[in-house]
C-alpha angles and dihedrals in degrees: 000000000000113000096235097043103085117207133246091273103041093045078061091054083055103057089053094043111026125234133230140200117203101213133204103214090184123227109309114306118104086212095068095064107116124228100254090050078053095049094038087049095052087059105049126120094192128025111211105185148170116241102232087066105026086106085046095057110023090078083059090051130082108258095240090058114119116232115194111213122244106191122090116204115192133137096274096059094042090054090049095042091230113102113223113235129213133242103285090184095061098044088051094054092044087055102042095040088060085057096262122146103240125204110185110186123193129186118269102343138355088217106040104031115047153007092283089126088077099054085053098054086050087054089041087051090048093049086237107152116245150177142187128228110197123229146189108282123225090238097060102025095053096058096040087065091043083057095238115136114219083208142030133194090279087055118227131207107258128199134199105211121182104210092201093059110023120119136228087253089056094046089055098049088050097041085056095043122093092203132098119296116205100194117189107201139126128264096257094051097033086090082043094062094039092060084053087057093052094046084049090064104272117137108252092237094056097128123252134185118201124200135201127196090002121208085017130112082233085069116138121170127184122207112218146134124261086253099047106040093099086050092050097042089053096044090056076048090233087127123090088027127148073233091072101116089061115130120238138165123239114204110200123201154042087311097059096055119131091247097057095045097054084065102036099039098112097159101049101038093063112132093251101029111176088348115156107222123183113216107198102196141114098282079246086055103044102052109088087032089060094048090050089049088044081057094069101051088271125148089211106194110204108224103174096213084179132046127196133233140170121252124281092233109040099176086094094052089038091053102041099055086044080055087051098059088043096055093256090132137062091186142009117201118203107203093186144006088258090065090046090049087052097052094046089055097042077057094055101041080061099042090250127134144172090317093069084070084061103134091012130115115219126206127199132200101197142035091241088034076063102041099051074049092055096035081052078061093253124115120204127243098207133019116165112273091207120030116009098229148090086282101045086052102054083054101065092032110111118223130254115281119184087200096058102014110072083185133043099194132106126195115212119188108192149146113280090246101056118140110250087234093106103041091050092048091052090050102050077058091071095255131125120226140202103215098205127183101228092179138326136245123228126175111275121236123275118276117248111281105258091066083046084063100034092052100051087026094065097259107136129057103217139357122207119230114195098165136011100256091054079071095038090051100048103049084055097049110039103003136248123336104245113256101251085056107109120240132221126173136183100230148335096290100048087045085053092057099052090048087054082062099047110260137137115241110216111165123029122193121236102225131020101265139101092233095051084041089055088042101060098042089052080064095043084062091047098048085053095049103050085044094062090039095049086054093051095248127129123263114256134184114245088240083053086068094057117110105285092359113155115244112203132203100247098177 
């Protein structure tokens, strides 16, 4: 019996008495949640967490889950810029002693960050049944990212020093001591608890990173020496800073020198580190293209610039997947993901499902158009093996032949405002074709206006075009994209377009598609990258160049 699969009796005894997990949501990525904190996450009545991971954790929980909220904001902790937290103690028992399944998730690991151990004697003293999922703790997951190893092939003693709590006595042992030293500490006390390490009896030019929003894409480390940190933090102009409460990890020793980062800084070094990149796309649309772009180190920001909507007259649509299921049709092309979405749900409004394309060959323009087909358990018989366009189907697609065709009739779902290229080619190859509005498309609402801003103010460092009315809608939404906003376009078309609205293309993709799109401009990042540091400059952000833009030491 697996440790964490309770059986039939004690989930019982769960249901009376409540469970927790005590959960270990790592340092920050969402991507270094483990599979038992997802599963245990999926099952939880109640969501306890802390508020530097709710938004971590909440997309692994069921959307009915409550999540009591931590954080305390009064005048007192606004002032201060530290927001109080309540009890959580308190709030877990109340919740498992009503029966609830109780996931409570701290940041890093319950073990090693926080004060999770007395929660669990509370649940211990009450007889409510717990467990702990381990996490990645902030101390070694911090570094790890910064690309600075705790131990080498020789080994090293390495120690985990608080510098809120530790003692004079710590501070000594450490200070004496030639290992590794993992401080936790904030931005405004880091050069604090180096000056401890001198007094202990380090050489003040011992190296130290120090890392900021570690395993975000908000990450930002300093290379510096236990005697020179205060100097480095004020000259990138992060100290004094409002931000000074900030958390950060301090790696002390030999591993953590400049030389050996600049090889070993993975993170940091991504093609599009930290880079704000609008996606203007339906939300449906936008999601595998933001985790490729997350991939690459992006902050891709979804801003739909079209909404979808089904047609104003449905009897057409209505009549041709009834003459689907009656044989009416040889073939059935899907142009986008959106015609594809419109006939599934047609299906399903009937009772109907994959079966109903029994006998029918099913074209696809697209590698995502194929695989909604696919993920809709049909698989298509032809997708264009050049350009993935009108164009680059009509050229595989095979004329009409009354020998080896029975039928002659081709159903096409597609948007109202679909070109005529592919239903006259279609036609010129001897088939007939019903030309069925399958929905419309209608210019989405304004974002809210801080994008507004952040869009025409210089706030973003790229925006993806994949057609030309994703430019079109979103000038006329939200403005003009500001001028130092890289631009990166589909295809020629969609690039002619921007130009038509006065914007610089910067970066064209090879090939039709989002994920080619993302790619190059994932090189275009990279190429701009090795060029400033070939030069010897720091590595800014495109949003960083803007008037009065602020330009921050990365490295």
């Amino acid at each position: 019996m697996s440790p964490t699969s309770p059986t039939n009796n004690a989930s019982s005894t769960f249901s009376a008495h409540g469970h927790v997990t005590f959960l270990g949501a790592g340092p920050g990525d969402p991507g270094l949640l483990t599979l038992r904190a997802v599963e245990a996450l999926a099952g939880a009545d109640v969501l306890i967490a802390e508020p530097d991971v709710l938004d971590v954790v909440r997309s692994h929980a069921r959307a009915n889950v409550s999540t009591p909220e931590l954080t305390v904001v009064d005048d007192a902790s606004t002032a201060a810029g530290i927001p109080v937290l309540r009890d959580a103690a308190n709030l877990v028992m109340e919740a498992a002693r009503g029966g609830k399944r109780v996931v409570r998730a701290v940041t890093g690991d319950p073990g090693l960050d926080g004060n999770a151990g007395q929660e669990m004697l509370a649940c211990a003293a009450e007889g409510i049944p717990f467990e702990v999922v381990p996490g990645v703790a902030t101390a070694v997951g911090v570094p790890a990212y910064a690309g600075v190893p705790l131990r080498d092939a020789q080994g090293a003693d390495v120690r985990f020093v608080d510098a809120r709590t530790a003692s004079e006595r710590c501070w000594t042992e450490v200070g004496a001591s030639d290992g590794t030293v993992v401080v936790s500490a904030t931005l405004e006390t880091v050069a604090a608890a180096a000056g401890e390490l001198v007094a202990a009896g380090r050489k003040p030019d011992t190296p130290l990173t120090v890392t900021v929003a570690g395993t975000t894409t908000r990450q930002r480390t300093w290379t510096a020496t236990l005697g020179t940190i205060a100097q480095t933090l004020k000259q990138a102009k992060v100290l004094p800073s409002p931000d000074g409460h900030q958390s950060v990890i301090a790696v002390v020793g030999e591993r953590s020198a400049a030389a050996q980062r600049d090889q070993l800084a993975w993170f940091e070094s991504k093609p599009l580190f930290g880079w704000k990149v609008l996606v203007p796309r339906t939300k449906e649309q936008a999601a595998s293209l933001s985790d490729q772009l997350r991939s690459y180190g992006a902050v891709p920001h979804e801003v739909p610039t079209i909404a979808v909507e089904p047609p104003r007259t449905p009897q057409q649509m209505e009549r041709a997947v009834k003459g689907l299921v009656t044989g009416r049709y040889e073939w059935i092309a899907f142009t986008s993901v959106n015609a594809v979405k419109a006939v599934r749900e047609k299906f399903e409004e009937y009772g109907l499902d994959a079966r109903a394309f029994a006998g029918i060959k099913v074209a696809a323009v697209g590698e995502q158009t194929a695989a909604s087909l696919v993920d809709f358990g049909v698989k298509p018989d032809l997708v264009p093996s050049g350009e993935q366009s009108a164009a680059g189907l009509l050229e595989d697609w095979p004329p009409y032949d009354p020998v080896f065709d029975p039928i002659d009739r081709v159903f096409l779902p597609r948007a109202d405002i679909a070109t005529e290229t592919l239903v006259a080619g279609l036609i010129e190859l001897g088939w007939e074709v019903d030309d069925v509005t399958a929905y419309r498309t209608v210019r989405a609402s304004p974002p809210p206006a801080d994008t507004r801003e952040a869009i025409k103010g210089g706030g973003f460092d790229a925006v993806l075009f994949t057609s030309s009315s994703t430019v079109r809608n979103l000038v006329g939404i939200a403005g003009k994209p500001h001028n130092v906003t890289v631009i990166a376009c589909i295809g020629p078309a969609t690039a002619k377009t921007a130009e038509e609205h006065g914007l610089r293309v910067d970066v064209l993709s090879p090939e039709p598609s989002v994920h080619k799109l993302a790619e190059a401009l994932a090189e275009f990042g990279a190429r701009r990258r090795d060029a400033a540091v070939e030069a010897g400059e720091h590595v800014t952000r495109p949003s960083e160049r803007r008037p009065g833009g602020r330009r921050r030491r990365t490295t």
